[in-house]
C-alpha positions in Angstrom: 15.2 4.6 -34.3 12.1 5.8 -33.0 11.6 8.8 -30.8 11.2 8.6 -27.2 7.3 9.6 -26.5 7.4 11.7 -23.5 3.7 12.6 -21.9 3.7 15.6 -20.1 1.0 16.8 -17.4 1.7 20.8 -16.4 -1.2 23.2 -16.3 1.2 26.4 -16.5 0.8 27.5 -20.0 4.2 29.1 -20.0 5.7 26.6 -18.5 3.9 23.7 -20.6 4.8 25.2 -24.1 8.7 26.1 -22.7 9.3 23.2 -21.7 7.5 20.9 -24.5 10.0 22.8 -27.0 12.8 22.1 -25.0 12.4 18.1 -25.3 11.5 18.1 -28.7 14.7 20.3 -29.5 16.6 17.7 -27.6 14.9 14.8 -29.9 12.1 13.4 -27.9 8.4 13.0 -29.1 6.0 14.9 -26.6 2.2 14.9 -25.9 1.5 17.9 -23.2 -1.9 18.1 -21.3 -3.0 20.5 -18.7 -4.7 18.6 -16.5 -4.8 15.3 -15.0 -7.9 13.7 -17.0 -6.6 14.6 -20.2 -3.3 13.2 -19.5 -4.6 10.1 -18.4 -6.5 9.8 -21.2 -3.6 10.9 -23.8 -1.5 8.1 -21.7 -4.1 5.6 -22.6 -4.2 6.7 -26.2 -0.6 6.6 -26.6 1.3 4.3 -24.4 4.5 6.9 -23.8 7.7 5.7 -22.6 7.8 8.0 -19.6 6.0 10.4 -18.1 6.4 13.9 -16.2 3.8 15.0 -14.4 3.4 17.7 -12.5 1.7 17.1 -9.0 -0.6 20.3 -8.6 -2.6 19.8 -12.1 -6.5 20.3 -11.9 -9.0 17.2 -12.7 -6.8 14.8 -11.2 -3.9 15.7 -9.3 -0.8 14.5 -10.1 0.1 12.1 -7.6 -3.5 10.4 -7.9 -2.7 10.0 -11.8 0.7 8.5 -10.7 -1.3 6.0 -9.0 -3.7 5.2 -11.5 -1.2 4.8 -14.2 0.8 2.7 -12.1 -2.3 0.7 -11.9 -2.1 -0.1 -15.6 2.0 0.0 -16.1 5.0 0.5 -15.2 6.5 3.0 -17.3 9.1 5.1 -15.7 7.3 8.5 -14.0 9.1 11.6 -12.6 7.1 14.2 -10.7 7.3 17.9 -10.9 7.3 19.6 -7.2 7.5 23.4 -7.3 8.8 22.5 -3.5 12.1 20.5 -2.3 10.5 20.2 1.1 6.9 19.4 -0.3 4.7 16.6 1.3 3.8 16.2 -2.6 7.1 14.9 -3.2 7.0 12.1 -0.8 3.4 11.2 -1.5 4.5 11.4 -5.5 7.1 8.5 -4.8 4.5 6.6 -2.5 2.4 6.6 -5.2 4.8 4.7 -7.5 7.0 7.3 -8.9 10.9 6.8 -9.6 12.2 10.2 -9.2 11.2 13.8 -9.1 12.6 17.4 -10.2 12.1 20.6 -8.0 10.8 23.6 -10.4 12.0 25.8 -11.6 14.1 23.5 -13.4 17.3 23.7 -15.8 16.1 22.3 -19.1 19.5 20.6 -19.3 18.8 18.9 -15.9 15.1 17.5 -16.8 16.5 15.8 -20.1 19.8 14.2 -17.8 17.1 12.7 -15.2 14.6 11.5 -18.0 17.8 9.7 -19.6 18.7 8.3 -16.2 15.6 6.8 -15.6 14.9 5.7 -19.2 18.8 3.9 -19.2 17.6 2.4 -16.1 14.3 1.2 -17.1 16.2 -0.2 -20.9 18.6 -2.0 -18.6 16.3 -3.4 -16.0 13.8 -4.8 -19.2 16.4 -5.0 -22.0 16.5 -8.6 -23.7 20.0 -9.2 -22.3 19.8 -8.3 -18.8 23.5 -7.5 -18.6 23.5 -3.8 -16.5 21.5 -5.8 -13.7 22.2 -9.1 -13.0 23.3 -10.0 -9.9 27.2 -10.7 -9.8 27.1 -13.6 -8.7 30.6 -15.5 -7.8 29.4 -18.4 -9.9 28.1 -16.6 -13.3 25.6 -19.5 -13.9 24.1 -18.8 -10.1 21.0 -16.5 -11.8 18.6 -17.8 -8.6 19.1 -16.0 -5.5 17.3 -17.4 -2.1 16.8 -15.6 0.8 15.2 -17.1 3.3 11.7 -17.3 1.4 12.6 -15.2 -1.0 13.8 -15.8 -4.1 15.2 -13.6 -6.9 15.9 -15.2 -10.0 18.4 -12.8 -12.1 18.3 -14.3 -15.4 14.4 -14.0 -16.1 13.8 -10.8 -14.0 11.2 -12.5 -11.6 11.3 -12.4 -7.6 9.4 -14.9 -5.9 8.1 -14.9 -2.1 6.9 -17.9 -0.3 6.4 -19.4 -4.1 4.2 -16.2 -5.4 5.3 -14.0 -7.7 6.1 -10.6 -6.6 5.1 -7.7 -9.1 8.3 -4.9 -8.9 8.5 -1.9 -11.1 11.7 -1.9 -13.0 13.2 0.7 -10.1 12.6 -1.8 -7.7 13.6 -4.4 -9.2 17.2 -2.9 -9.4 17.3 -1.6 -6.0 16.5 -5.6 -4.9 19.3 -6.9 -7.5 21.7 -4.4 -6.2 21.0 -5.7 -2.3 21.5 -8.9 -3.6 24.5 -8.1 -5.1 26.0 -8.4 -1.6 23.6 -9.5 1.1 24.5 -8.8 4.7 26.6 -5.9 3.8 25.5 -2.1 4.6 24.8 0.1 1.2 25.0 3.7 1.9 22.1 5.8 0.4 24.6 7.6 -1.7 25.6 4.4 -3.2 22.2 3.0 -3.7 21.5 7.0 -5.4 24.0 6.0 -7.9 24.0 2.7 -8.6 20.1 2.6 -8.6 19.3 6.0 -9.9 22.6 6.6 -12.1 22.9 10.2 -10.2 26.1 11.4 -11.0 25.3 14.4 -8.0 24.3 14.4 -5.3 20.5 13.5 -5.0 17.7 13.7 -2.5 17.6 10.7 0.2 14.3 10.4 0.2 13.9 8.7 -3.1 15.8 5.8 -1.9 13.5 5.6 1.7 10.4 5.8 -0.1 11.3 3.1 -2.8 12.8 1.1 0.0 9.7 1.3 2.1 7.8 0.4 -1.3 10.2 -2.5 -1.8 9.5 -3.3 1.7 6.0 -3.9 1.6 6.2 -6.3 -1.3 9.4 -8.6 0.5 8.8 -8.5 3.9 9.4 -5.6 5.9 12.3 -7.7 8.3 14.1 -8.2 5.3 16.1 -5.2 4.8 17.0 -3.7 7.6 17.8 -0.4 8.2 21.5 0.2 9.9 21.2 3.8 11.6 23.5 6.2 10.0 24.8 4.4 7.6 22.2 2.9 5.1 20.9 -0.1 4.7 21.0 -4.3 4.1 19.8 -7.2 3.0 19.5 -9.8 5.2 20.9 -13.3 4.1 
């Protein structure tokens, strides 16, 4: 089985070369750069399968090479924050990323989030679908309408007044796991580990941000937000 290819944008020599030997002990095939430019070209030479990128990198920051290779694909990205309270972190998830990891960071953490989000990301595009089809109380029910929305399960497509609407895996499962039971409140922690596969507690904010992303692609009215408790899909 081929190695998972890991690009990885950090322009801290020390912490670069620590942490590149660290993934590749744990089995995973890694390109480092230490700026932006160079990683968006290595990520255009090499296609990875995710990518860590560290949001104060020279050339191009990190959060504008988040956006530009979300431009191009939707391979899963985390961003590096060296703050929990950061701006950066919110603009890094604005920007199209699926999770990010305060430094300084447990070695042993980073490689349990990249797993996460590569399970996620198999499951969401895997041939069989299974982890997230909607559960349906009729198993051969695979299209979903709401309103003028439609999600269609089986092929992994949503649809919107007859258009197709382009989701990055992340959001794709956040939608299916809405759908999953429309009308009723999911709690943030919920939606953390259902969506995210956090076994711990997790930061909030990644679900608001992709929400708000999810959002602006399916209406804004069409999840609402139920103060204090989470949110829902309405039917």
């Amino acid at each position: 089985m081929a190695e998972t290819h890991v690009l990885f944008v950090e322009d801290d020599d020390v912490i670069r070369e620590a942490t590149q030997l660290a993934l590749e002990r744990d089995g995973f095939e890694v390109t480092a750069m230490p700026d932006g430019l160079a990683g968006l070209e290595a990520f255009r030479a090499n296609r990875p399968d995710i990518a860590l990128l560290d949001v104060m990198v020279p050339g191009l920051d990190g959060v504008s090479l988040c956006r530009r290779i979300r431009d191009e694909s939707t391979v899963p990205v985390i961003m590096l924050s060296a703050r929990a309270d950061s701006i950066d972190v919110v603009l890094g998830l604005e920007a199209g990323a699926d999770d990010y990891v305060t430094k300084p960071f447990d070695g042993a953490v980073l490689v349990a989030r990249i797993r996460a989000v590569l399970r996620r990301f198999g499951h969401a595009s895997g041939p069989d679908g299974a982890a997230v089809r909607a559960e349906a109380d009729d198993p051969a029910e695979t299209l979903l309408r709401f309103g003028d929305l439609e999600v269609d399960t089986e092929g992994m497509e949503v649809r919107k007044g007859g258009e197709n609407v382009a989701l990055t895996p992340t959001e794709m499962r956040l939608l299916l796991e809405f759908s999953h039971a429309p009308g009723t409140v999911l709690s943030r922690d919920r939606l953390l580990e259902r969506v995210w596969d956090y076994g711990w507690g997790g930061d909030t904010r990644v679900v608001d941000v992709h929400v708000q992303r999810l959002r602006g692609k399916i209406g804004q009215d069409r999840i609402e937000t139920v103060r204090g408790f989470g949110y829902k899909l309405r039917g």
